[in-house]
N, C-alpha and C positions, 0 to 999 in steps of 0.2 A: 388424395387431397390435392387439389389444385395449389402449385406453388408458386408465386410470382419469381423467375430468375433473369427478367430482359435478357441481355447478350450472356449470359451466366449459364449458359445450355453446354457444358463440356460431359468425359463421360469419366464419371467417378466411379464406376464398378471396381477399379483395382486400388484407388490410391482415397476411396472416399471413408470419413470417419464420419462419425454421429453429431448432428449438432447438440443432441439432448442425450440424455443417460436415462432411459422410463422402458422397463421391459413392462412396467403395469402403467397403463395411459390414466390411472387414477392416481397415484404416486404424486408426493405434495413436493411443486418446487420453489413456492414460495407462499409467504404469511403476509397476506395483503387486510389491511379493515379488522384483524383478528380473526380471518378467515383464512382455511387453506387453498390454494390454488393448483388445480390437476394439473399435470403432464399434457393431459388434450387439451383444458381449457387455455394453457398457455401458449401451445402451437398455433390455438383458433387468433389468438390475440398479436401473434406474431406473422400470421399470414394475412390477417388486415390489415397492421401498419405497413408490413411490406409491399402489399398491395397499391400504396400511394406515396411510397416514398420517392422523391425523382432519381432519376440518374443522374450519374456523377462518379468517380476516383474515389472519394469519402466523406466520413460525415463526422463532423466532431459531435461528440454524444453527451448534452449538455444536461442528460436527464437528472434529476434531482430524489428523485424517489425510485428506491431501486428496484422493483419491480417493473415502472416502467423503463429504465437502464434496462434491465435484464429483456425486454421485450426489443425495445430500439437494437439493443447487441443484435440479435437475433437475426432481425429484418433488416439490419445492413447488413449482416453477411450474407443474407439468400439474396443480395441484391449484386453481389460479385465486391462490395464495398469494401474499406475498413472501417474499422473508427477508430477516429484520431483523438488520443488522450491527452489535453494539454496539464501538464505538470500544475494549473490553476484557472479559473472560471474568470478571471480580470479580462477585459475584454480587451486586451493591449494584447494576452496571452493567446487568446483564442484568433484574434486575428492573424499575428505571427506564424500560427500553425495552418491556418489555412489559406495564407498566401504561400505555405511550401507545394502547396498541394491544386494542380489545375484543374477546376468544374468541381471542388469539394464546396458542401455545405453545411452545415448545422440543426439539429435535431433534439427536440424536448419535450416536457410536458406542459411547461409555463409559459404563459406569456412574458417574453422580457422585453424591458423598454431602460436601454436602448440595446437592440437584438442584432445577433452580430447579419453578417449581408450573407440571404441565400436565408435566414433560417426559417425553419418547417414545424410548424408548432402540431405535435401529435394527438392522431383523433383520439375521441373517449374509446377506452377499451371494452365495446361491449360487445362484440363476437363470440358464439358461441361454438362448441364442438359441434358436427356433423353427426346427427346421429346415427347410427348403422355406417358408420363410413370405415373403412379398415384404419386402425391407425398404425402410419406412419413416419417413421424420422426422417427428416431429411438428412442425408449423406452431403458432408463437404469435404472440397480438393483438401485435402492434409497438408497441401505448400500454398495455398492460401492465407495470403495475411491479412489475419481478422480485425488485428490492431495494430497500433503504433502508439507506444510509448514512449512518455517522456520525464527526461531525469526532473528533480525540482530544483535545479540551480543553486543546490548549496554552495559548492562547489565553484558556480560560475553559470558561463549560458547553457539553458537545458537543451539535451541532445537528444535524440530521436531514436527509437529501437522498436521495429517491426517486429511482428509476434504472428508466428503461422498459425494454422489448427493444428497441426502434426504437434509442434510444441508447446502449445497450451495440454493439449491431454498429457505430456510427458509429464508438466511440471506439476498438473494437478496429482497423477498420479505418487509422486511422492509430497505430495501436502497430505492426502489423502492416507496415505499405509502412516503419515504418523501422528494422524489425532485420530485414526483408529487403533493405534495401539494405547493411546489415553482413554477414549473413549468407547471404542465399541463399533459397530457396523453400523447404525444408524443415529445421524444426530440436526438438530437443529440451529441456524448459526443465530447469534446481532451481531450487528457489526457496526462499530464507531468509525470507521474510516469511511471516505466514496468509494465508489465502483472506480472512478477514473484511476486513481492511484494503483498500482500495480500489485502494491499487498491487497487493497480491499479487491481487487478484481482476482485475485488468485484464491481468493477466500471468502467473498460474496455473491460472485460469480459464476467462475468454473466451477467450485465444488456444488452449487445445485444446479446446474448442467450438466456438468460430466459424472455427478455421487449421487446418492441414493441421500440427498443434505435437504431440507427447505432452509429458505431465508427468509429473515424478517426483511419489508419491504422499506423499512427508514431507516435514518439514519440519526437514531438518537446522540443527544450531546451530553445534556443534563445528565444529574446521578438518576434523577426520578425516572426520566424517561426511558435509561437504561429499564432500570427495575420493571418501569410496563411495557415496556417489549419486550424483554423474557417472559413476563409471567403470561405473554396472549399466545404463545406456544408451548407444545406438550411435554417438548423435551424426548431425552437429552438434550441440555440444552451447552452452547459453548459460544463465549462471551469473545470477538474479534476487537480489541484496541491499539492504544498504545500507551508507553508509559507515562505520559501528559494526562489521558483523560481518565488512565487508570488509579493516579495519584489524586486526583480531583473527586473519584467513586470513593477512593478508601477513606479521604477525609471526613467527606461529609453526611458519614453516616448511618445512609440510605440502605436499609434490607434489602437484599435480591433475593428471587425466588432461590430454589436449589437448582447451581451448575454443575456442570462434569466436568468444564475444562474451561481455560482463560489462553489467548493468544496475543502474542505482542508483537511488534516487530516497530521498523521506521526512527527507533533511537537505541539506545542501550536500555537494557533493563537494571536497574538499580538492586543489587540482589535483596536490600533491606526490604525496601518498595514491594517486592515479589514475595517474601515472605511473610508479608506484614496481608498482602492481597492474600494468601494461599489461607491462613489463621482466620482471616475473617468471614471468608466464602466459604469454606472446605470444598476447594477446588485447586487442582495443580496449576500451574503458571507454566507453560510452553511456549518458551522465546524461539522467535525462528527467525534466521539470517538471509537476507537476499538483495537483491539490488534491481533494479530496473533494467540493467542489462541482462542479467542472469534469473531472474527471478529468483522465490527461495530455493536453495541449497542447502542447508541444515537449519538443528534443530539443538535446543539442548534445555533442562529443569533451570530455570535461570534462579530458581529460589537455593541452590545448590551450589550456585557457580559454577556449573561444569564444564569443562571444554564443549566446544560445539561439535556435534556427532554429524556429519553428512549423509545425506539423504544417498540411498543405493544409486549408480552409475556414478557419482560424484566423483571427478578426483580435482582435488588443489597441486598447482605445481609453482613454489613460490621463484618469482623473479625479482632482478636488482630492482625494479619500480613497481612492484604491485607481487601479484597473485595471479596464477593464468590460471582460467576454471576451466574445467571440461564435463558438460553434464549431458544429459539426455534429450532435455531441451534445447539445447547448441548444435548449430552446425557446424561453427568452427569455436576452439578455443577464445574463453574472452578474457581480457587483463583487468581485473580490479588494481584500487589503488591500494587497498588494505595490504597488511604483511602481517602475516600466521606464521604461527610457530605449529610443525605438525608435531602430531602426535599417534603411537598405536598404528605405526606403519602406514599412516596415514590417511586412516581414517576418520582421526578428530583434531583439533585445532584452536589453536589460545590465540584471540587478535592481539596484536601489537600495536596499534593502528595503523594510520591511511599512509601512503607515504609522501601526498604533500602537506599532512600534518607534523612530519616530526620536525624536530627545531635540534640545531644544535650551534650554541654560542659559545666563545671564550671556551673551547675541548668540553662544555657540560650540554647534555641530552636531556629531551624533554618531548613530550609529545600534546598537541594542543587538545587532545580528548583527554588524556588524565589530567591536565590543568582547568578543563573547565569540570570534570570531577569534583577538584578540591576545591573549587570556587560554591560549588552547589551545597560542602560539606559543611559548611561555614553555618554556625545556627542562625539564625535569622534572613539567609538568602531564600526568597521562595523559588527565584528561577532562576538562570545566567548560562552565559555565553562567552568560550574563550575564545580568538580566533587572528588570523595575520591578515596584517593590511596590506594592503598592493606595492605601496613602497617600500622601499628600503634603504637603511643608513650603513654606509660603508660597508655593502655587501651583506648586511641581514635584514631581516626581515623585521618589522615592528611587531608586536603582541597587542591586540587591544580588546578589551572587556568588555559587557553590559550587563547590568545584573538589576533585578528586580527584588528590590530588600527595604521594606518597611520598616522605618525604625533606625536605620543603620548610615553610617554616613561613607563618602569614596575612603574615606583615611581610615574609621575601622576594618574595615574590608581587607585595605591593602596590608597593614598590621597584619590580622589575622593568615593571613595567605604567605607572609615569612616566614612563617611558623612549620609549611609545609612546603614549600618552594625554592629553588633558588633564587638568589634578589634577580640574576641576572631574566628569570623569566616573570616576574613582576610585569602584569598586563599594565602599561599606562600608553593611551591615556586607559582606566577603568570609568562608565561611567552609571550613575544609578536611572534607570527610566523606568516607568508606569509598567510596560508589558513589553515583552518580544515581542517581533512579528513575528510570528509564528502561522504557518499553514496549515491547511486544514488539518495534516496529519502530524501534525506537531512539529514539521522540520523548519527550519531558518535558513532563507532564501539569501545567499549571499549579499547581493542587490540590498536588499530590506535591511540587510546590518547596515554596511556600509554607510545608508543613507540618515539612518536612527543616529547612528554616528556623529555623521554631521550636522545633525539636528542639535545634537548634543554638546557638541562642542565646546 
């Protein structure tokens, strides 16, 4: 098969891996229209668009519909490319990311208006397999960086992390050995998050690229539309969320076909939440831990509360500021901000949280992720947010809130939260708004507090 590689002509006999996982070129790697999609008909589809994609450094990969994601992936790496994942589709976002980057452009299936500079709107996908043609994979450099990810600025400004081939197959393979040990050797995913986000691409992604997985090709939101994207595959089937849109299915309702498995990651999982999900699906709840710098790293039954179990090569080695990982996917050790308590010789691990979450005022400790816990626990909060403001009075930090509570006003809130709090960590200001900004994956963009903040005022 004819490949397009322009200046991409190196010689990969020793150091080249698979861009696809298809020892049978009929093998389904994705569920497009409630049809399945072969293994050859998706190479045919991926050596067209590659075919006329321009040169350039990268391509930010603005696709919408994952299938054609999963196509554009493809054909910017036979093009020597990456793609550049901005942490959000805002075009203030997307511009940032590809003013880092010299001769990069942008690539999708929609027309958008207003579209960012350089974008390349992709042809209809109707290429066919070659019939009698041998099939083959294409072989890429293993230190090849296929992407660049970026964090979502909880935290602050999002930061960048390139992702080879060599460690994309590492990381898949341990995603891979532990929702086959839930599930089985063969399964089918949905998946509520995008491809750009670094869990959806770990998990709507690589595993039907690099596993024997189809994907469904949307990205359902709704309860309903969950339910008919599982039910236009055959199954096994295994449900990819988080616990925002998982909370959102159990409420309202909605019957799902029969799952084998649920995936969460991107917040904490709520152990009530997760059991409440497990009872009503009959299906396990498998929370898994990672970051954008590390991708996932463990796993654990979060309906259970368990320590989190690390994924094989894994090891944690905790530092005065963070957590140094070393995994398979790494080339060199990376420091999270989180602090773990090990466990089991060190094999499993209790968060304690981040460590520019913890607070400590007046000799009394606290940490801003169990205070917005006990702000969520409050009955009538439907959502909220604890978190520290950028200034500071006489050398600490401020505490301030936002919570979304129908019904309830700033002063019962702050009441109730005595009750489980020290006064000295009493978020004020607290204040009540309509909705978080919340991303697409559920997370809250620092920036986006801040500003709600001061809307709020």
């Amino acid at each position: 098969m004819a490949i397009v590689y322009d200046s991409y002509r190196h010689d990969l006999a020793a150091t080249g891996l698979p861009l696809l996982a298809a020892g049978n070129p009929a093998r389904t790697v994705a569920w497009h229209d409630g049809q399945p999609v072969s293994a050859a008909q998706f190479l045919a589809h991926v050596q067209q668009v590659a075919a006329v994609l321009p040169s350039g450094s990268a391509a930010v990969n603005l696709c919408e519909d994952r299938y054609a994601f999963l196509v554009a992936f493809c054909a910017i790496v036979l093009r020597g490319q990456a793609n550049l994942l901005p942490s959000s589709r805002a075009p203030q976002a997307v511009d940032d990311v590809m003013a880092g980057y010299h001769g990069s452009y942008a690539v999708g299936e929609q027309v958008l208006d207003p579209a960012p500079p350089g974008y390349h709107r992709m042809p209809a996908l109707d290429a066919a397999p070659t019939q009698g043609d041998l099939f083959v994979v294409p072989l890429i450099s293993a230190d090849h960086v296929v992407a660049i990810g970026y964090t979502s600025g909880s935290t602050g400004v999002p930061k960048s992390y390139p992702k080879t081939w060599r460690s994309f197959h590492a990381s898949n393979a341990g995603n891979l050995r532990a929702l086959r040990a839930v599930v089985g050797g063969h399964f089918d995913v949905v998946a509520t998050v995008p491809p750009q986000h670094m869990y959806g691409m770990e998990t709507s992604v690589l595993l039907p690229l690099l596993s024997d997985v189809g994907v469904h090709a949307g990205r359902p939101f709704f309860p309903a539309d969950i339910a008919a994207a599982l039910a236009q595959m055959p199954g096994p089937r295994v449900l990819v969320t988080t616990p925002i849109h998982l909370r959102a299915l159990v409420e309202s309702g909605v019957m799902l076909p029969p799952i084998a498995a649920m995936m969460s990651a991107t917040a904490p999982m709520p152990p009530e939440l997760a059991r409440t999900a497990e009872e009503r699906f009959g299906a396990p709840m498998l929370e898994v831990f990672g970051s954008t710098e590390t991708c996932v790293i463990a796993s654990r039954r979060a309906a259970d509360d368990e320590p989190w179990a690390l994924y094989e090569g894994v090891h944690l080695h905790p530092q005065p500021d963070g957590t140094a990982v070393e995994a398979p996917q790494l080339e060199t050790p990376i420091t999270l901000a989180d602090i773990v308590s090990l466990q089991d010789e060190g094999r499993r691990f209790r968060l304690c949280g981040r460590h520019a979450d913890l607070l400590e005022i007046a000799g009394k400790r606290a940490s801003v992720g169990d205070l917005t816990r006990r702000l969520l626990a409050i009955p009538g909060v439907q959502d909220g947010v604890v978190f520290q403001l950028d200034g500071d009075v006489i050398g600490v930090k401020r505490i301030a809130a936002l919570a979304v509570a129908p019904g309830l006003d700033e002063h019962t809130i702050l009441e109730a939260l005595r009750h489980s709090i020290e006064p000295v960590f009493l978020p004020r200001p607290l204040r009540l708004v309509d909705a978080l900004p919340r991303n697409e994956t559920g997370k809250l963009p620092r920036a986006a507090l801040l500003e709600l903040l001061g809307q709020r005022a």
